[in-house]
N, C-alpha and C positions, 0 to 999 in steps of 0.2 A: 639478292639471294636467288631471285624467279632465273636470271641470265645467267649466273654462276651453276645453279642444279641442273638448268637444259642443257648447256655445254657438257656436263658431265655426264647426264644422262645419254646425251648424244655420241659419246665419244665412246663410251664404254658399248652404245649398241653398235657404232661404227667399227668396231674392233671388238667383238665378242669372244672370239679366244683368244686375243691377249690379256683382256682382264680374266678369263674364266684361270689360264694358266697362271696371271700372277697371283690369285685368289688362291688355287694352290700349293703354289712355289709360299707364300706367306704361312699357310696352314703347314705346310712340311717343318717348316724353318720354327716357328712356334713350338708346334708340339715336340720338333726334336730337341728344341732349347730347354722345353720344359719336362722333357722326358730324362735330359743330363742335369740339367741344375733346380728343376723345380724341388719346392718345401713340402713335407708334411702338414697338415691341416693341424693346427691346434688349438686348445681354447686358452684364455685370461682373465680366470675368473677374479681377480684383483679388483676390488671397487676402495679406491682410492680416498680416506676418510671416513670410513665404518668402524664399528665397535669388531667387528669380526676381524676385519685385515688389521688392525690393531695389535688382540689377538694373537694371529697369527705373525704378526712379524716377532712378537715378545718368544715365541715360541721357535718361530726360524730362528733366531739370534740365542738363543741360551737354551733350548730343549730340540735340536735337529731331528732327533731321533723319532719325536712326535708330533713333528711341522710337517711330514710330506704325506701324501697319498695315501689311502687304506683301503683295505677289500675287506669281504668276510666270505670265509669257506665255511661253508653248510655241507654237513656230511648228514647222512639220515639213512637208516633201515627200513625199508618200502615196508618189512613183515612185520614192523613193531619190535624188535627184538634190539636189546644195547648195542650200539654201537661196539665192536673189537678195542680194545684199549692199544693193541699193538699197534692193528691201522692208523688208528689217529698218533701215534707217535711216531710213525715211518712218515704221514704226513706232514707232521710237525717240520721233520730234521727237512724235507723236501725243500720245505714253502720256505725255512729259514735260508735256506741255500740261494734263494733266488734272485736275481741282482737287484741293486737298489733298494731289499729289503735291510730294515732294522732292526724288527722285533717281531716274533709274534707270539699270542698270548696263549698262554695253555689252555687247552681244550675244555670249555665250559658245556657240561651234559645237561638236558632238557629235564625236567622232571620222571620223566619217564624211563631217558637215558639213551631211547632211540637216536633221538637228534645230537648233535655236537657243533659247534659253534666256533671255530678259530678267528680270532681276530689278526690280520698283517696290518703292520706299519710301514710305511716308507719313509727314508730318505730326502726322498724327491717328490716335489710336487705331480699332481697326477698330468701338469701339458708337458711334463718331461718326457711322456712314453707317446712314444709315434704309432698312430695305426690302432693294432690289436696285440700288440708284443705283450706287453703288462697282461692282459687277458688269458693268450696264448702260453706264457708262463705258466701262471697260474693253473690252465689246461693240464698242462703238461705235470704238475707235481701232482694233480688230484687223479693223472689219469690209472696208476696202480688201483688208491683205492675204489674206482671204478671195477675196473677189473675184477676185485675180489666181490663185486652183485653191489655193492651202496651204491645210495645216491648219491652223489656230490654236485653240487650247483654254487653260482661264483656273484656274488653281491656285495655293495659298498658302491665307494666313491670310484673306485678305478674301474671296475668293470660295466658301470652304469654309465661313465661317461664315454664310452664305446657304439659305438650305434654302427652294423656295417650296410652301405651304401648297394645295395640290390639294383638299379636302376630300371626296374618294374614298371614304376611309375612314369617314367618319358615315353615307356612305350610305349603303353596305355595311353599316355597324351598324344603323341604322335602318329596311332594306330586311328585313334578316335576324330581325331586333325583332317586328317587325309579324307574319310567318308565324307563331314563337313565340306573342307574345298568341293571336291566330287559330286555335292551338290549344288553349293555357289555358284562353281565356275563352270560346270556343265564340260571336259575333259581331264583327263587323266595327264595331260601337259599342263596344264594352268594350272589342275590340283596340285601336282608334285611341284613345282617351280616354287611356290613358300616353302616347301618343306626344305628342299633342298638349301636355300638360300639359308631360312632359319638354323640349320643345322652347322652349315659352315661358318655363320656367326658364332651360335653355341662353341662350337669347336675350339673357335681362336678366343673366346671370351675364356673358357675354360683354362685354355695354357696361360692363357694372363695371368688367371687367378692364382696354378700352382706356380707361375714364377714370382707373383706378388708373397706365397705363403714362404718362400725362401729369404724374404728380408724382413716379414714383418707374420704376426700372430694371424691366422685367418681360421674360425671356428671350421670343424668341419662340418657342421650343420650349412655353413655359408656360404659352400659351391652347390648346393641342391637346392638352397632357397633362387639362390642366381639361376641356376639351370630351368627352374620353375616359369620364374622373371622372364627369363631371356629367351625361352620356346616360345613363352606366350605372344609376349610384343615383338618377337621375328616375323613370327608367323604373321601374323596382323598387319606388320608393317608391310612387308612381301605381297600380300593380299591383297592390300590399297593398293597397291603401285598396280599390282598385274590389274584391278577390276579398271582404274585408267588406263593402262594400255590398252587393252581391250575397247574400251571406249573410243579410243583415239581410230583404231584399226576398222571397227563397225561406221564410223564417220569419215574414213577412205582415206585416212591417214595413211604413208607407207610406215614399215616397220621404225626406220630411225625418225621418223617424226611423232611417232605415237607414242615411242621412247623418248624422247625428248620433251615432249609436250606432260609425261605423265611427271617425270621428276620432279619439270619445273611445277607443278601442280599436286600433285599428291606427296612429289616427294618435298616439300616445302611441310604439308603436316606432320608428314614422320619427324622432318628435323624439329618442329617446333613441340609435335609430341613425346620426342624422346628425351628434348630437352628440358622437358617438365620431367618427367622421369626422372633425369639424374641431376635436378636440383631438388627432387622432395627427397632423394637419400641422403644430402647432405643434411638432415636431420636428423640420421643416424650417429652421427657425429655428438650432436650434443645429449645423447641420452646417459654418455658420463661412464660407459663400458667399454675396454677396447675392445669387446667380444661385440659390443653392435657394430662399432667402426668397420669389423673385418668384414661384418657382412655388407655392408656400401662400399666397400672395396669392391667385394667381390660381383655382385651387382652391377655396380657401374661400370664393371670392365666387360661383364656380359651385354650390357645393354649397348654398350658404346658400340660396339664391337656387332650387333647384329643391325643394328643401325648405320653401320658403314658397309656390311653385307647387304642391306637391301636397297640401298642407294645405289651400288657398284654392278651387285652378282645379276639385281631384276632385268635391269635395262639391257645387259650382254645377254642372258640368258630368254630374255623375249624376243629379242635379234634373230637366236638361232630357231627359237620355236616357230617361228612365223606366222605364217595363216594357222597353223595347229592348236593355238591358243584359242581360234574360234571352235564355235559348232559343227558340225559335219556338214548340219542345213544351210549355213551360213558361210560356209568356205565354197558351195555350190551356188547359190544364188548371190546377189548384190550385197553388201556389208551393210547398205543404211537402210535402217528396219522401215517397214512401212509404218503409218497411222495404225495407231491402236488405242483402245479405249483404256482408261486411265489405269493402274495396276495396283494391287491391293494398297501397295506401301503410299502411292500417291491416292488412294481412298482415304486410309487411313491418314495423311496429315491432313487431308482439306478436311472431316472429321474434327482433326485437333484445334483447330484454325475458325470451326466454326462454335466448336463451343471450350473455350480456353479457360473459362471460371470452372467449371464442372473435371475438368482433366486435372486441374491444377489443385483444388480440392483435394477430388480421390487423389491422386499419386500423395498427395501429401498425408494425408491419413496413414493411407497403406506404409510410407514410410516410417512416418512414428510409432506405429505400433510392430514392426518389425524390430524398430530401436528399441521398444520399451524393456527386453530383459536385462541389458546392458544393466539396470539401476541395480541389480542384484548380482552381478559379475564378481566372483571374487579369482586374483590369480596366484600362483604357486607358479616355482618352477618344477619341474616335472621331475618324477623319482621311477623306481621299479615300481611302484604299486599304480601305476598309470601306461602298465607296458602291457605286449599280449602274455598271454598265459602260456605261450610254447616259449618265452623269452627265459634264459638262465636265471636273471636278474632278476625275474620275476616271480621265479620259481624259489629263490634263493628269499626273496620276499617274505613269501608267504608260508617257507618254510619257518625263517626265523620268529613272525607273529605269532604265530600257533603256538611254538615250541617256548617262546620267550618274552612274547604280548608285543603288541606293535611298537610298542616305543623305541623297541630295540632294534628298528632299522632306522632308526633315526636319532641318537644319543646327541646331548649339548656337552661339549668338548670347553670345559671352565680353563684357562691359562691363569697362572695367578701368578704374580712378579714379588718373589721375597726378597727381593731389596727395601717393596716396599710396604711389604707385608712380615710381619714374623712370622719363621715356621711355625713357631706355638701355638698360631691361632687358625692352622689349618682344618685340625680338629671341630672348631666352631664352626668354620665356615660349612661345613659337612655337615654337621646339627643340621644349619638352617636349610643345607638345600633337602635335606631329610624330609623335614618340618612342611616344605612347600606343597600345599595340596598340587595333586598332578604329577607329583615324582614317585615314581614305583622304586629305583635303585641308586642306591649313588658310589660309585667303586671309591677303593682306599685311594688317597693320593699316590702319585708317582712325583718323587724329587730328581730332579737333573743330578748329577756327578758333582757340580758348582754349587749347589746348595741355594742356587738364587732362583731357583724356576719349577712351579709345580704343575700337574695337572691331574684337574679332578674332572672324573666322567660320569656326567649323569646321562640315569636313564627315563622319559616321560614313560608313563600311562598309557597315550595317546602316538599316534601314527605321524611322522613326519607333515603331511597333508592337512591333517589335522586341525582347525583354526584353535582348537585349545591348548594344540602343541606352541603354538605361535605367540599366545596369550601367557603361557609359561614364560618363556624366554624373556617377554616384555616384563614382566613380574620379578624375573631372576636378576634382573638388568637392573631395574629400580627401586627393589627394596632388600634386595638379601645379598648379593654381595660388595664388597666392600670395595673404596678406590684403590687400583691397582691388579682387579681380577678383570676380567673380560670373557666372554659366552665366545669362543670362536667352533670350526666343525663345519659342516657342509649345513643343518638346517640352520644354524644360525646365519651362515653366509647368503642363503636362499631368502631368508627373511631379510636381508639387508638389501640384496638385489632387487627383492619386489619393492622395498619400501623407497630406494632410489629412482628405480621406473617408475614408480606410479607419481610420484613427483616429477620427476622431469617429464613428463607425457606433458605438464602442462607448459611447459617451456618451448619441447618441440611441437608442438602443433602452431601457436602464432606462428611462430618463426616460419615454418613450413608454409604454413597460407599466407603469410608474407609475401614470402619469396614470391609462390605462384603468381600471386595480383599483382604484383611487380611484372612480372615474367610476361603476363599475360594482356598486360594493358599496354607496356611497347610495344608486343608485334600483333594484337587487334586495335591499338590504338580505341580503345574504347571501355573506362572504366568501368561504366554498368554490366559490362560480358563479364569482365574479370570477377567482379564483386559476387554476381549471379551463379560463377560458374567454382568459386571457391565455395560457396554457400552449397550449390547443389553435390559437391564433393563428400563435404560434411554429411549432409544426410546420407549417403551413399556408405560411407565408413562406419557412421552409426546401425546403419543397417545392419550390417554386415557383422560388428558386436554381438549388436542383440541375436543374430542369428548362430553368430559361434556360440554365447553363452547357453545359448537355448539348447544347443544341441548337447554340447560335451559336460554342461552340469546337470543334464537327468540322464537317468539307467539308460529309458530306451533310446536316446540318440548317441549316448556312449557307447552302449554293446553293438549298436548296430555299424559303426565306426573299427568293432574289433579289441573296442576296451572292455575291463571287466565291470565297471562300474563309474556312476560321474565322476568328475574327478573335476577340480581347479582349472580356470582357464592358463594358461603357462604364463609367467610372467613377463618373456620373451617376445610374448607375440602383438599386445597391444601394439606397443612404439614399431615395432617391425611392422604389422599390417596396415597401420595409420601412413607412413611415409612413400611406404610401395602401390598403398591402395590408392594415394592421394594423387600420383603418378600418373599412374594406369587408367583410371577414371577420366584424366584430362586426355589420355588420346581418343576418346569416343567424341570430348567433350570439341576435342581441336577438328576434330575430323568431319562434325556438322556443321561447325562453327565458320571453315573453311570454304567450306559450299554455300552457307547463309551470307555470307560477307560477301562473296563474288557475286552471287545474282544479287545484291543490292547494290553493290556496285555498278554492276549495269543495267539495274534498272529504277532502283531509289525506290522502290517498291517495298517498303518495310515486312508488312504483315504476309505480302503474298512471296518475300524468299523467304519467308522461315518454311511457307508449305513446300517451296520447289527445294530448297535444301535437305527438308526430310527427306523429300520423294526420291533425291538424287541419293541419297545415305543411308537410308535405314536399311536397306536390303545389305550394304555395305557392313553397316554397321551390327546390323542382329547376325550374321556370319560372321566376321571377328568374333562378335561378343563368344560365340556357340564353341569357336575355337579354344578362346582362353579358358572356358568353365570348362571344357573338355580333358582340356592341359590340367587344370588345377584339382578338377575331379580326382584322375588320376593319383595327383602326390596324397590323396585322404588317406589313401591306403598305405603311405609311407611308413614306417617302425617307428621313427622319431616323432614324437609328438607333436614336439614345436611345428613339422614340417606338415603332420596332420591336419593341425589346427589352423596352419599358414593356408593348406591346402582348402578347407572347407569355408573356412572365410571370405578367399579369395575369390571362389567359384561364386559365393553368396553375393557377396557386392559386385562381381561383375553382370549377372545377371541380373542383379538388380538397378543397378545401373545402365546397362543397356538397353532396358526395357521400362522400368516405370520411370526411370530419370531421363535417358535422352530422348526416349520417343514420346513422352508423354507429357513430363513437369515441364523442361527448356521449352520443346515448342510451345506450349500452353501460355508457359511466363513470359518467351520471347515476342510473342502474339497479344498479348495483356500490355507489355512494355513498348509496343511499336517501336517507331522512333529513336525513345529515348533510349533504348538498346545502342544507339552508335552515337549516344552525345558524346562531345569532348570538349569541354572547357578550351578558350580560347588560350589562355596561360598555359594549359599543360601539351597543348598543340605546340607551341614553339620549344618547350620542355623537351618531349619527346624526341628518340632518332627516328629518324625516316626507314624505315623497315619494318618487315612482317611477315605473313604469311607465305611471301616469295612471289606471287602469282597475282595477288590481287596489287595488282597496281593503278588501272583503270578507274575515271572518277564516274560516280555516278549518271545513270542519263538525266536524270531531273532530281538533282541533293536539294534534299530540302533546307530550309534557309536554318533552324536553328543547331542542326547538328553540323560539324567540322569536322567532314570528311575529306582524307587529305588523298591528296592525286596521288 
């Protein structure tokens, strides 16, 4: 791999605008592919084996008219005064008119008479409407009685699964990005050179994604998660390459040797970092959604994809920069620095190095007790009552609570199958959800045309969110109705979704750290790294819980995020942050690991490259780290929650990782572990393929006798 990346490193700097032009020519051709044939974003929320999609097929197949998508218009008088009877029946005829609709329900007055309440039905499930149409519809019938001074606001299933995409947040990432570089790399060349390259990965990742959403489901939360993803580790990877080039040119390297020299060498971490990357998303696979799969589509086609931009675009593009990329001091005087007394980051690991029980300690405490709220983490997927307060949905929300008590943004949608039920004993079944402490209402049944298919709507007490809403359903499930009914509706499906995630979370994690210590012990050939370096992941993920929970389940780190109050961790977001964190963590992890291996390679010196490794990294590495929190700061402020939570999580375990795990526990532990850091069994030596890192190929100058370190 070391002679494969320098060749190509080489090639692309020896012809710098013929790669920069096909790098373009590629991005034209993409986006215009994806501009004529790509897909709208959609989700599938189908979970395959639930009492809900159960449910709902009983109801697709014999009740249509009550199988697909629902909204709620909320009309309301700001001065308190009843609502116009006329208004709401010019709206009635509007909303009935609107495609895809089936029914909607007669205008139900609040006690007061202010508020009004239309319920729609669709047809069609709510991934049938692309975009904002279904919303914009919607818009459009309420917009008369707008006009006439009401308020109208648009809530339910269809408008809530609506989220529009602002892209605010990359600029903030990338706004923030750039001062970062600008301080690393000391110009305004070398700053911009990640950004750019990152971008043009982004770019082509993106068209992937919308040509992927034309054959297959792709959430639209799932190109913003990737967009997130794929800034971050661009950026970072562009980074590394440019601080070795750099390197190369201060050591009097010319431009295509330093080019060449950093590929084979830095860009051997990239590849081995990104291919951790897009093997911990194949865990999104088994979380049992097609809505996680679409976002490891989408993901991996980012990452891939900026990962072949910083292998390709760095090397052409440090060609052209040339001496530019250095200092102004340094393009004047000689490129090889003089003697200098040691520099913080090399204080700081002989520090690590000299007292490795006491770092290994602290880091380790600080990290359990950042984990410790996780034990209290409860998730939900996310509704209007977890949106902002300028949001329609949200507003539509708290209209309806007021007006009609929280339950009633959230009703359990009972399907009952009179095939194998008698209608006669509909009536009863209604007693008993009567009966159910925690049921405020329960409407009359509706019979299909067929006579073979009912549905009865109840309404809780309690708030969607709710854990007592949740405890209902479980109750309604197991003691009161009978075989042949089923609980289906959006909170019952949400409850099924968390209850599938939060199971399979334990399936995907082995499998995930599987993978890695597989991954990771061919190309360091060296079990105890892998073992050590899945282990330190894990704490780093745990962190990173503990600190989303901690924030978004009390007021003040909620309102201070822009919500109104705590709210549930998303159900969403565990298995999503687990496999991308689990990722991301491993390029800080490869990218020390890379430099510790080479100087003990050449020098057999165990304990003293873990210090010259830091020394050589951590300035490397605490600027990546400053980039990606930067990046992921940014999406906190995203509308979407999932992407909120994706966002503050993200920022928390990189940072935390970057700082109390690679700069402190690994050196510490790799320092404590001497040696046996690079044993290898003599059976799994011959096991093994001969590959790695790319670069470290060189055998030790004095290998010591009981480790098998291979030439």
């Amino acid at each position: 791999m070391s002679s494969l990346l320098a060749r190509l490193g080489g090639a692309s700097a020896a012809r710098p605008w013929r790669t920069v032009l096909a790098w373009a020519l590629l991005l034209a051709v993409a986006l215009g592919l994806a501009a004529a044939f790509g897909g709208t974003p959609r989700d599938d929320y189908r979970v395959p084996g639930t009492r809900s999609t159960a449910g709902s097929d009983l109801l697709t197949a014999r009740f249509p008219e009550m199988s697909g998508a629902s909204a709620r218009v909320v009309v309301h008088d700001r001065h308190g005064a009843p609502v116009p009877a006329a208004e709401l029946d010019a709206l009635h005829t509007r909303l009935a008119a609107l495609p895809g609709v089936s029914a909607v329900a007669p205008p139900v007055l609040s006690a007061r008479g202010d508020t009004a309440l239309l319920a729609v039905s669709y047809s069609v499930p709510v991934t049938d409407f692309r975009g904002s149409e279904g919303l914009d519809a919607l818009r459009t019938a309420g917009s008369p009685a707008e006009g006439a001074g009401l308020q109208v606001e648009y809530g339910g299933q269809l408008p809530e699964n609506f989220t529009a995409p602002d892209g605010v947040a990359e600029m903030i990432g990338v706004g923030a990005a750039l001062v970062i570089l600008v301080v690393a790399l000391g110009t305004l060349v070398s700053a911009g050179l990640p950004l750019v390259v990152a971008l043009a990965g982004l770019g082509l990742g993106t068209a992937l994604t919308s040509l992927l959403a034309a054959v297959t489901d792709i959430s639209p939360t799932a190109p913003t998660v990737a967009s997130m993803v794929g800034l971050g580790v661009g950026i970072d990877y562009a980074l590394l390459l440019v601080s070795r080039h750099v390197e190369g040119l201060r050591k009097g390297l010319d431009r295509h040797e330093a080019a060449a020299e950093a590929t084979a060498t830095a860009g051997a971490s990239v590849v081995v970092a990104g291919s951790t990357v897009l093997v911990a998303l194949f865990g999104l696979k088994l979380a049992g959604l097609p809505t996680y799969s679409s976002f490891g589509y989408a993901t991996f086609a980012v990452v891939g994809a900026v990962m072949a931009a910083a292998l390709t675009l760095v090397p052409a593009l440090c060609s052209l920069a040339g001496d530019r990329l250095l200092r102004r001091a340094e393009r004047r005087g000689p490129r090889v620095r003089p003697e200098r007394g040691p520099t913080r980051t090399e204080r700081w690991a002989g520090l690590i190095g000299r007292r490795p029980v006491a770092a290994a300690v602290g880091s380790l405490v600080l990290l359990l007790a950042l984990a410790a709220p996780v034990l209290g983490m409860r998730t939900w997927p996310q509704d209007a009552g977890s949106q902002s307060a300028s949001n329609t949905t949200r507003k539509a929300y708290d209209l309806t609570a007021a007006a009609y008590g929280p339950g009633a943004n959230g009703p359990l949608v009972v399907a009952v199958d009179l095939r194998r039920i008698p209608q006669a004993e509909l009536p009863g079944i209604v007693a008993s959800l009567k009966a159910e402490p925690g049921v405020a209402a329960v409407a009359p049944p509706l019979v299909n045309r067929a006579g073979d298919a009912a549905v009865v709507t109840v309404t809780p007490t309690t708030g969607p969110q709710d854990a007592r809403t949740a405890r209902l359903l479980k109750a309604v499930r197991a003691g009161v109705l009978p075989a042949g009914a089923e609980v289906t509706g959006t909170v019952a499906a949400f409850s099924d979704i968390s209850d599938r995630l939060a199971s399979r979370l334990w399936l995907v994690v082995p499998v995930v750290v599987a993978l890695s210590l597989v991954l990771l012990t061919v190309l360091f050939r060296a079990p105890v790294i892998a073992v050590k370096a899945a282990a330190m992941n894990l704490l780093s993920v745990a962190a990173a819980y503990g600190v989303t929970t901690a924030v978004f389940q009390s007021d003040a780190g909620a309102r201070a995020l822009g919500l109104p109050h705590a709210v549930p961790v998303s159900s969403w977001v565990p298995i999503l942050m687990f496999t991308v964190l689990f990722g991301l963590s491993m390029d800080y992890e490869v990218f020390l690991l890379d430099r510790v291996r080479e100087d003990w390679l050449a020098t057999g010196d165990a304990r003293g490259s873990v210090v010259r490794g830091l020394s050589a990294t951590g300035r490397v590495i605490s600027s990546a780290a400053a980039i990606m929190v930067a990046v992921f700061t940014g999406f906190a402020i995203d509308p979407d929650i999932t992407v909120k939570m994706m966002g503050v999580g993200m920022a928390a375990a990189v940072l935390v990782d970057a700082t109390v795990v690679r700069l402190v526990l690994v050196p510490a532990t790799m320092t404590l572990l001497g040696r046996l850091n690079w044993w290898l069994p003599g059976w799994l030596d011959r096991l093994l393929p001969r590959f790695g890192t790319g670069h470290v190929v060189a055998a030790p100058a004095a290998s010591p006798t009981p480790e098998r370190v291979p030439a």
